[in-house]
C-alpha positions in Angstrom: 35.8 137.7 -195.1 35.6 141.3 -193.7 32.8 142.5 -191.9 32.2 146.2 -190.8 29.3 147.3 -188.7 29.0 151.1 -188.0 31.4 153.0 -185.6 33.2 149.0 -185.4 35.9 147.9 -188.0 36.3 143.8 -187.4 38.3 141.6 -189.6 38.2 138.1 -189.4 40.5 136.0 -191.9 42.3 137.7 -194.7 41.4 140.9 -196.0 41.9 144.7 -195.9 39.9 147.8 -194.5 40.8 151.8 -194.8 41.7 153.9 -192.0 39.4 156.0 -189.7 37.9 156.6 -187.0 35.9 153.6 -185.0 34.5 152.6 -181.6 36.2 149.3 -182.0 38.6 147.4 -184.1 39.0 143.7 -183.9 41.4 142.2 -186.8 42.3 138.2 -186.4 44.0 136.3 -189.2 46.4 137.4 -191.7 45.1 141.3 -192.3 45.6 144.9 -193.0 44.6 148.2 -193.0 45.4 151.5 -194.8 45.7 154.7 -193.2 45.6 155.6 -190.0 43.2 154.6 -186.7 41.8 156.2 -184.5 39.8 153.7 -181.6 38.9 153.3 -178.1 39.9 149.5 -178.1 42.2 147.7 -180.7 42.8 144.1 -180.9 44.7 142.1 -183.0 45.0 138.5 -183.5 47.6 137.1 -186.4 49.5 138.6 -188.5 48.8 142.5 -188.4 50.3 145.3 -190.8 48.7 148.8 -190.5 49.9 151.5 -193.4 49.5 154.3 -190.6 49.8 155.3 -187.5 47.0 153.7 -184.4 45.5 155.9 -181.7 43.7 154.3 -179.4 42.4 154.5 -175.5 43.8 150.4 -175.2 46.2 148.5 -178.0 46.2 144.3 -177.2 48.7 142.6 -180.0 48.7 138.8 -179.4 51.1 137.3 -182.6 52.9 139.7 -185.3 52.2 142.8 -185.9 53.1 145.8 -188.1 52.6 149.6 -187.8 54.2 151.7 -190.4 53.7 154.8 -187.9 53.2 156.1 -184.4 51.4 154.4 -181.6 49.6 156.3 -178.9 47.6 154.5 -176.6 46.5 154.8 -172.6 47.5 151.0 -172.5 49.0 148.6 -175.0 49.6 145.1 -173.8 51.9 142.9 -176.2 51.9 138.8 -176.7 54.1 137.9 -179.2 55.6 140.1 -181.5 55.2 144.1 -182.9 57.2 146.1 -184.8 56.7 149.9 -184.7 58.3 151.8 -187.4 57.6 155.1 -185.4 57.1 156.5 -181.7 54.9 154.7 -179.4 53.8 156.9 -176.6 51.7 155.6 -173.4 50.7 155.3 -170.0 51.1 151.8 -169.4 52.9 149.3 -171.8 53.4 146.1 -170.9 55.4 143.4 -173.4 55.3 139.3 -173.2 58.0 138.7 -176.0 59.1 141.3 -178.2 58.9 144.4 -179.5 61.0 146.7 -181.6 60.3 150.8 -181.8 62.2 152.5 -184.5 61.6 156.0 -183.0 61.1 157.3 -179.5 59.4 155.1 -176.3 57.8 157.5 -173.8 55.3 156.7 -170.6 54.8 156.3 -167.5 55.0 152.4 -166.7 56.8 149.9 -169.0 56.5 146.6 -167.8 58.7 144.1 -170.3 59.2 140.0 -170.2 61.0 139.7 -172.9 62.9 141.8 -175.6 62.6 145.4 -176.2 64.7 147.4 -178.5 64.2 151.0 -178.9 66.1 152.8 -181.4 65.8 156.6 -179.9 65.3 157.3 -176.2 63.3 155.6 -173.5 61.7 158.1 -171.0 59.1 156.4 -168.1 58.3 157.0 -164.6 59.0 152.9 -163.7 60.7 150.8 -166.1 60.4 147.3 -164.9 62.1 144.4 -167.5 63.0 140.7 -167.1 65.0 140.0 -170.2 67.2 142.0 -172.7 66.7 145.7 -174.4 68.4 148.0 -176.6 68.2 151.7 -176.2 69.9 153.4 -178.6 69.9 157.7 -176.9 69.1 157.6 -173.0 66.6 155.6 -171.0 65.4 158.0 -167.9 63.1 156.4 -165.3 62.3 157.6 -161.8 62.7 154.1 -161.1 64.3 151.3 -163.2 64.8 147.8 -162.4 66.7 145.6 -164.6 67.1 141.3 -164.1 68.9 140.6 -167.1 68.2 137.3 -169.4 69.8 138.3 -172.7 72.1 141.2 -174.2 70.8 144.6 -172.1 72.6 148.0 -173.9 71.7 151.8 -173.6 73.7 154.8 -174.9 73.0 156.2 -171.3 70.7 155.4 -168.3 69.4 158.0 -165.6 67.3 157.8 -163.3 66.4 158.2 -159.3 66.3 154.4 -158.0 68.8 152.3 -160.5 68.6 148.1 -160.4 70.7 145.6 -162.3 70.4 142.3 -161.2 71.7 139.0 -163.0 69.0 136.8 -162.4 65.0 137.5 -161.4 62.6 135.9 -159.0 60.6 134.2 -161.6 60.2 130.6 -162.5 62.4 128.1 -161.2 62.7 126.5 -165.0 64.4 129.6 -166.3 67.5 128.9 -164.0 68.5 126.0 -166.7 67.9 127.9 -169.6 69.8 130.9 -168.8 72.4 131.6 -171.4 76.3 133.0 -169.4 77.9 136.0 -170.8 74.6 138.4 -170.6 75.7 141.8 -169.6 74.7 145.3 -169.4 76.3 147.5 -171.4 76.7 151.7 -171.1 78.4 154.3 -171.3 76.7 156.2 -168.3 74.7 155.4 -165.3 73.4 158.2 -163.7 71.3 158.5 -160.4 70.5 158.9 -156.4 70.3 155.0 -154.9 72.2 152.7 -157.8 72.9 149.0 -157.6 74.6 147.7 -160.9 75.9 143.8 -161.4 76.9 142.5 -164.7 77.1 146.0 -165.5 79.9 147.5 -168.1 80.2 151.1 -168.2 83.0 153.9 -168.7 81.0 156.0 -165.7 79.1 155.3 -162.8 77.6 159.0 -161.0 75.2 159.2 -157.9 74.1 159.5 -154.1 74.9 156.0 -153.1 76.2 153.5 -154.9 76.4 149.7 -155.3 79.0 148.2 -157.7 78.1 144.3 -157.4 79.8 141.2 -159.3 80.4 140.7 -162.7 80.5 144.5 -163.0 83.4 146.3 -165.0 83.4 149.8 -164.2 86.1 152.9 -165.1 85.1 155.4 -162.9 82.9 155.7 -160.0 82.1 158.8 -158.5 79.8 159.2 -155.3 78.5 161.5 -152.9 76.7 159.4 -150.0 77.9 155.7 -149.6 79.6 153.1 -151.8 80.2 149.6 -151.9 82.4 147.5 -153.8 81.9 143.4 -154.3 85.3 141.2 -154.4 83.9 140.0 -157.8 83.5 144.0 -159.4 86.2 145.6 -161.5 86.8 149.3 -160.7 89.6 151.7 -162.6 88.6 154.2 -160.2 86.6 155.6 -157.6 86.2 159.3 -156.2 84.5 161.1 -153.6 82.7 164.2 -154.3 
């Protein structure tokens, strides 16, 4: 049963509706729509596909869903899981499970509790993420902070404040279902204050530097301060 009212698009069960421009769009069940949106608010609830690309002041996906294009947004909160086949640009994104971009990611906050795979680059002012991520070009953040729960990987990382921690502050019950063996893998890190454990990378470049356990590190090259834990592997380390 669909139901349109003017300037609103809402779908409730199965069905389709065309593209445009609304107020409004609410879609719960199993639905779709063809063409492109353009929104102040959309919400969707189910199992989602769009045929196009969704711009919108506010994006909220709880379940699976399915844009065959780019997704701009001022916010986009996601529950479950979305698939993006396209860029998805923002100013705050914030992701409870996972979601999987086949282009670019670029914002100012990302806020991830789960899995986020990016195929392109990653650029955001804070990049926050308890979990695992894939970036396949460069994620850049002013300030990234990494607790890792699964596979982390990124072509290369840069950015002004670096964090890699094994294990975040969260829920006591996680402890028992962490799974050994997670790492974060790279071929660069890049930046002024960086902390790394359970880090793998061929370089390691900044102001200060903190090469914690589990890391395994070729080179390290520093300008300010640099520590070493009895637990890191380093081929090298250097001065500048």
């Amino acid at each position: 049963m669909m139901k349109e009212k003017t300037n609103d698009l809402r779908i409730n069960g199965m069905g389709t509706a065309s593209g445009g421009r609304y107020d409004r769009v609410d879609i719960n069940g199993v639905s779709g729509v063809n063409g492109d949106l353009e929104c102040q608010d959309f919400n969707a609830n189910g199992k989602v596909k769009i045929n196009g690309a969704i711009r919108s002041g506010t994006v909220y996906v709880e379940g699976l869903s399915t844009v065959k294009g780019n997704v701009q947004a001022q916010r986009i909160n996601i529950h479950g899981k979305m698939e993006i086949e396209g860029d998805v640009t923002f100013q705050e994104i914030r992701v409870d499970g996972k979601t999987r971009v086949s282009g670019r990611a670029s914002g100012e906050e990302a806020d991830i509790r789960g899995n986020f795979h990016v195929e392109g680059d990653c650029d955001a002012e804070v990049f926050s993420l308890q979990g695992g991520f894939t970036v396949g070009g460069l994620l850049n953040a002013g300030k990234i902070e990494i607790h890792i729960h699964d596979g982390c990987q990124a072509k290369e990382i840069g950015g002004e404040h670096i964090r890699v921690r094994k294990i975040a502050h969260g829920p006591k019950f996680w402890g028992a279902l962490l799974p050994f063996g997670h790492y974060l893998t790279t071929d660069s890190v890049e930046g002024d204050d960086i902390h790394l454990e359970y880090t793998k990378a061929r370089v390691v470049r900044g102001n200060n530097v903190t090469i914690g356990p589990g890391c395994e590190i070729d080179l390290v090259e520093y300008r300010g301060q640099y520590r070493l834990d009895q637990g890191a592997k380093v081929g090298e380390s250097r001065q500048l």
